[in-house]
N, C-alpha and C positions, 0 to 999 in steps of 0.2 A: 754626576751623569750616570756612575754602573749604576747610587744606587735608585735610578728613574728607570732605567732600561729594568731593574730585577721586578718595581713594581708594577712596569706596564708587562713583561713575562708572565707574571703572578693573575694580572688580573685576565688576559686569553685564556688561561690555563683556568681558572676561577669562574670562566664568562657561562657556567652554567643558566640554562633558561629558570626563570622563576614563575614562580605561580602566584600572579591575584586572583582570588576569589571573589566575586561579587555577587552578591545574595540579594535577588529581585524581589522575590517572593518569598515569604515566609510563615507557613501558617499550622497549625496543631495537627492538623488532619494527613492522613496519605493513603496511598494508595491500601495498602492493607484494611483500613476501615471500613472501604467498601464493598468487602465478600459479606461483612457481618450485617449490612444495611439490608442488600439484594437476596432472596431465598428463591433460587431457583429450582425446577423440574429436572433440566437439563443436567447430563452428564458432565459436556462439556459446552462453553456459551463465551460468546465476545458480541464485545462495543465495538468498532472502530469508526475514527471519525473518517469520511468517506473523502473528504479532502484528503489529506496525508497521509492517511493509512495510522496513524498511531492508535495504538492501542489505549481505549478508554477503561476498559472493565473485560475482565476476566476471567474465567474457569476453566480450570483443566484445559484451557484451551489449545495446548501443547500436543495434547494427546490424541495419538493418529486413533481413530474411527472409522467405520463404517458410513458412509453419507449417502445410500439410496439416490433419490432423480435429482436432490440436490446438485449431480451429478449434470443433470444437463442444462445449467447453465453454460459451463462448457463446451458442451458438444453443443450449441446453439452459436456461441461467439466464434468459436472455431470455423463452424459451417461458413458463416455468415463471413468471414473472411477470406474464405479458399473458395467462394461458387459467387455467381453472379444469379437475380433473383429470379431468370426465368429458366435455370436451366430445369430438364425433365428428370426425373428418379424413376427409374424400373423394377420394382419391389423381388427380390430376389425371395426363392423357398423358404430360407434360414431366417430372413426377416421375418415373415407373415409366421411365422410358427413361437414367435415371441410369446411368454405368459402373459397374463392381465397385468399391469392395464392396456388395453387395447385397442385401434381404429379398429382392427378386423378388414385390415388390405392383404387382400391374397397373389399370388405370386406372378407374374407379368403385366400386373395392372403397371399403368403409369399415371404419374402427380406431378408440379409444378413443385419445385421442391420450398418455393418462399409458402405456399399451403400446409406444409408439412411443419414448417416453424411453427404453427401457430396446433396445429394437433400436437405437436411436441411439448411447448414451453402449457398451452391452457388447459390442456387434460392429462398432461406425462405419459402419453401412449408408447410405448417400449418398444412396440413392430415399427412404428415412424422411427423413432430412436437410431433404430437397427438398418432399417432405408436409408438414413440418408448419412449414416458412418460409412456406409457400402459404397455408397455416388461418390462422398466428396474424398474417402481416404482409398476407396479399392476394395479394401476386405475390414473387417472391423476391427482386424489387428490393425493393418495400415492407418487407420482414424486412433486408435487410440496410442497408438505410436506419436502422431500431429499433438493431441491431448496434452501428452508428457511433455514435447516437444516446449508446446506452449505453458504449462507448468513451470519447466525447467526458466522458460525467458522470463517467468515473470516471478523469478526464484526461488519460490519453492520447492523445500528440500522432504518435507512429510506429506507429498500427496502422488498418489501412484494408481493409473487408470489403466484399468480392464475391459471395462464395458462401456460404451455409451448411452445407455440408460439405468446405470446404478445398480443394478442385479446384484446380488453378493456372489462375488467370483473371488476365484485365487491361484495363485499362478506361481514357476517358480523362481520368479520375479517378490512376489510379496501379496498382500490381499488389497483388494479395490477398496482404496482409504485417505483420506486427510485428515487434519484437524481444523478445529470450529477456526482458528485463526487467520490459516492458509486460505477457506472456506470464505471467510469473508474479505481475503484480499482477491478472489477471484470476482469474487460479485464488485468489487468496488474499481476494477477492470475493465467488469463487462459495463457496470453504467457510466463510468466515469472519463476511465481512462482509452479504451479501445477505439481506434477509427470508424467501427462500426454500434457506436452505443447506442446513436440515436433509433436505430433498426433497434436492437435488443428494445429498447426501454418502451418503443411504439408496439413489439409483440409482446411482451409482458405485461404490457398495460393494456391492453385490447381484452374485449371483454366477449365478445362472441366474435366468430369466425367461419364464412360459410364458403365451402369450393365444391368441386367435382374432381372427377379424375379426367383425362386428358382427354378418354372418350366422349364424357360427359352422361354414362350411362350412371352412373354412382355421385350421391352427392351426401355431404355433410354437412352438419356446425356443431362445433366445439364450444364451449364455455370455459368461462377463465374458473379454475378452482382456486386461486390464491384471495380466500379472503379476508386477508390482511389489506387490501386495497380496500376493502370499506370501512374497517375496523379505526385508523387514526386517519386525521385530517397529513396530506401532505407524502403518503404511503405511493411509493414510487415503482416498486419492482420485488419480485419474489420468487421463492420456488418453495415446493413441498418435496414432502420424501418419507417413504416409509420400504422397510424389508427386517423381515425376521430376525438377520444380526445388529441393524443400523438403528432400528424403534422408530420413533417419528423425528424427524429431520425438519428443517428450514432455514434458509438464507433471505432476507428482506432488505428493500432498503428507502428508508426517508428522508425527503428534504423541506424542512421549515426553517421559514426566515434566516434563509441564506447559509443554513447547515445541512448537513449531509451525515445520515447515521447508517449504521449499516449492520444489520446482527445478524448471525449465525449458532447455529443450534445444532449439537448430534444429541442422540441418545436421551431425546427429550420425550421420555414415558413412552410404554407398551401398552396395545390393547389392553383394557377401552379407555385410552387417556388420552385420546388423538386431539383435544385443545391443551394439553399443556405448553406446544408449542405457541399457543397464540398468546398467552396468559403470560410467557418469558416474553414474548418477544416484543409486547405490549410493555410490560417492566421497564424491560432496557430501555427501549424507543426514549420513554418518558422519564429516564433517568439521564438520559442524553438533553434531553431539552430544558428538563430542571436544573440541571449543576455545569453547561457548557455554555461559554461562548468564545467569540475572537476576542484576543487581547493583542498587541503590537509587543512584541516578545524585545524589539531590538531595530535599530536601523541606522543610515548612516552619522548620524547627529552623535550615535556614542562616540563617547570619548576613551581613547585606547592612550597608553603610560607613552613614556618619551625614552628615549634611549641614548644613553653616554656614548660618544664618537672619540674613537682616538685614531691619530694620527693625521686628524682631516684637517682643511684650510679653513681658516675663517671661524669653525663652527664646533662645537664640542660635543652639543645634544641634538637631537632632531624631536620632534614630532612625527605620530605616526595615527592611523585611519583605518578605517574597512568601509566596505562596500558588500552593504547587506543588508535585507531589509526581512525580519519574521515577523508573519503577524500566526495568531495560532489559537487554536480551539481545545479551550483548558478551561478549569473548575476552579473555583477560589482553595479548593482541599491538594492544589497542587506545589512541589516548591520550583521554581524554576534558578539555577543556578549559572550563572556565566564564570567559565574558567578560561582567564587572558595570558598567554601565553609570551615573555617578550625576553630574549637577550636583556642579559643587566648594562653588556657593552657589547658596540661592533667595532674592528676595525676599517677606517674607510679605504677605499672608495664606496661608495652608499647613493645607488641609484634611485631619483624618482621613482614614487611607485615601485618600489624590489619588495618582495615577499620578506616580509623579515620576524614573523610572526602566528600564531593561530588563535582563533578564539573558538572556545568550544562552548555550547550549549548543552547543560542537564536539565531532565526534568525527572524529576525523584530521582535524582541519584545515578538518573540513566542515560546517558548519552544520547543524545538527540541531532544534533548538527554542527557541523564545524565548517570556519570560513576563517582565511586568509587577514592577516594585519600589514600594511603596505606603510613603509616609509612616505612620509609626504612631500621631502625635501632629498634633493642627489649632495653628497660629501666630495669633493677631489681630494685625493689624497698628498699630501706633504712629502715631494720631492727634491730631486737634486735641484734641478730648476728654479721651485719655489726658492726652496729656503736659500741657492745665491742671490734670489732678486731680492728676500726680505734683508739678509744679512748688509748690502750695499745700500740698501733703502734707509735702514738704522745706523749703519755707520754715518754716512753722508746725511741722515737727516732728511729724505726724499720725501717729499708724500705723494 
C-alpha cells in the first residue's frame, strides 16, 4: 500500500504536460525563399490574405514610413462611421488654403459631406481632406486624435496620424507614419471587416462623380485615379499616395475566386518612377493567385490523445476532443505544424466537456491559433462511500 501511495505521489508531482508534434505539411520550401523569387521597387511591401489578415510575403514591412493619401483610407472609414450621409460641411479658411491636390473649395461654401467622399477617395483632394476632419472631429487635431483612436482599436502599435490627408508632418508626438503591414491591415478593415465597408468599397470603386455645393452655384466631377481597377481582373479597392518624404505610395485590394489579397506599398520609387507601384503591386496580386489557396487546416474529426485517470470509478483513461474547425489560405511552400498539448495523467473528478488541454497551430514555425482540448467523458472520484459499497459488494459477493 506505502509503496502505491509513493508511486501515485510520484506520478502528480511527474504529471508534467507533454508535447505531440504532428506534422501536416511538410515541404522543401519556406517562407525565406520568397524575397529571392519577388524583385521589388518598393521599400517596403506586403501580401496579406484579406481574410485573416496573415501575412503572405514581405518586405521590410515592419518599418514605420511615411504613407502620403494612403492616409485617407482612414480618414474616409472613420468619417463614414461618425457622420450620417446627408450631413452639410462648411469649409472653414484653414481648409481651403490646403496645397495641391485640390477641389479648390473656398472658405463658407457648403457640400454634402457623402460628395466630399468621393472628391476625397477619386482624386485625393487635401482641402476636402481637411473639411471634413473639421465637420466630423471639431478641429483636425480632434479627427486625428479619432484616427489613432481607431488605429489603437484595430491594434496597431507603428502607425501615428497627424494629418488627414497625408501631408508629411511631425509633431512632438513622432512623424505622420506606419508601416506597409499595419498599412494593409487598415485597408483590409475598411473592405472587409468595418460596418461600414460596403460604403467604402461602392466609393472606391466608383469611377466618376458629379455634385454641386449646397447653393448649387458650383458644380463638379471627379474621376477615379486608382488605376489599378482596370489593370487585373477582380481589382476591388485602392488608394495612391505621393509626398517628398513618403515617394509613391499604394494600398489595393483583390478578390478572385473566393480570395482576397490585399498589398501595400511605401517608398515605392521617386519621380519619374510613379508606375513602379503598379508594376509591385501587379507582382504580388499574381503571386497571391499563383501559390494560394484554401486548404481545411483542422476540424472536429481530429483525433486528440487519451488521458490516464487516477483515482476515478469505474474508469482509468478517458478520451478527449476539440471543437474547431480551420480552413486557411496557404501555398504548398508552407509547413503547417499542430502542437497537442495534454496532461500525461489527471486526478479525478473529470467533468464532461472540462478544459483539460490546448492545441496549438504553426505555420512556419510561427504560431497561428490555439483552441481548447475537452475531456469527452466526466470521472467520479473514489470515495468513502464508494469504496464501502464495493468492499461489502466483494466481500459478500453482491453484484
Amino acid at each position: 500500500m506505502l509503496a502505491e501511495m509513493i508511486m501515485r505521489v510520484k506520478k502528480i508531482i511527474y504529471s508534467f504536460f507533454i508535447i505531440t508534434a504532428v506534422v501536416l505539411s511538410s515541404f522543401a520550401g519556406n517562407k525565406e525563399v520568397y524575397a529571392s523569387d519577388l524583385s521589388l521597387y518598393a521599400l517596403s511591401a506586403v501580401l496579406i490574405d484579406g481574410d485573416s489578415g496573415r501575412i503572405l510575403f514581405e518586405k521590410n514591412a515592419f518599418e514605420k514610413r511615411p504613407m502620403a493619401s494612403t492616409t485617407k483610407i482612414m480618414t474616409l472609414i472613420v468619417a463614414l462611421e461618425n457622420t450620417s450621409d446627408d450631413e452639410i460641411v462648411e469649409v472653414s479658411s484653414y481648409a481651403s488654403k490646403m496645397p495641391d491636390v485640390q477641389l479648390n473649395i473656398n472658405e463658407g461654401e457648403k457640400y454634402r459631406i457623402y460628395d466630399l467622399y468621393y472628391s476625397l477617395m477619386l482624386e485625393s483632394h487635401n482641402d476636402t481632406a481637411c473639411a471634413i476632419a473639421e465637420h466630423v472631429g471639431g478641429s483636425v487635431q480632434g479627427f486625428a486624435d479619432m484616427m489613432n483612436e481607431k488605429a489603437a482599436e484595430l491594434g496597431l502599435e507603428n502607425t501615428y496620424f497627424i494629418t488627414p490627408n497625408g501631408l508629411d508632418a511631425k509633431d512632438e508626438n513622432g512623424v505622420h507614419s506606419t508601416t506597409a503591414a499595419e498599412l494593409a491591415q487598415i485597408m483590409k478593415y475598411c473592405v472587409m471587416d468595418s460596418p461600414k465597408n460596403e460604403e467604402f468599397l461602392k466609393i472606391t470603386q466608383t469611377r466618376s462623380h458629379s455634385f454641386t455645393d449646397i447653393s448649387g452655384s458650383r458644380s463638379f466631377t471627379v474621376s477615379n485615379k486608382n488605376k489599378f481597377l482596370d489593370m487585373m481582373e477582380g481589382a476591388i479597392s485602392g488608394k495612391t499616395g505621393f509626398t517628398c518624404d513618403a515617394g509613391y505610395c499604394y494600398v489595393g485590394a483583390l478578390e478572385r475566386d473566393g480570395k482576397t489579397f490585399i498589398v501595400a506599398l511605401l517608398g515605392c520609387g521617386w519621380p519619374n518612377n510613379k508606375n513602379y507601384k503598379w508594376s509591385d503591386t501587379k507582382k504580388l496580386m499574381q503571386y497571391g493567385i499563383d501559390n494560394y489557396s484554401y486548404r481545411k487546416i483542422i476540424d472536429s474529426t481530429y483525433k486528440t490523445g487519451d488521458i490516464e485517470i487516477t483515482d476515478g470509478i469505474e474508469k482509468d483513461r478517458i478520451s478527449t476532443y476539440i471543437d474547431y474547425d480551420l480552413e486557411l489560405l496557404i501555398s504548398e511552400n508552407e509547413d503547417v505544424e499542430i502542437i497537442e498539448t495534454l496532461p500525461h495523467t489527471l486526478e479525478a473528478p473529470v467533468t464532461e466537456g472540462e478544459k483539460v488541454g490546448t492545441l496549438e497551430i504553426y505555420i512556419n514555425g510561427h504560431p497561428y491559433a490555439k483552441t481548447y482540448i475537452y475531456a469527452s467523458e466526466g470521472v467520479k472520484r473514489i470515495d468513502f462511500k464508494y469504496f464501502l459499497k464495493y468492499t461489502i459488494k466483494s466481500y459478500f459477493l453482491i453484484e
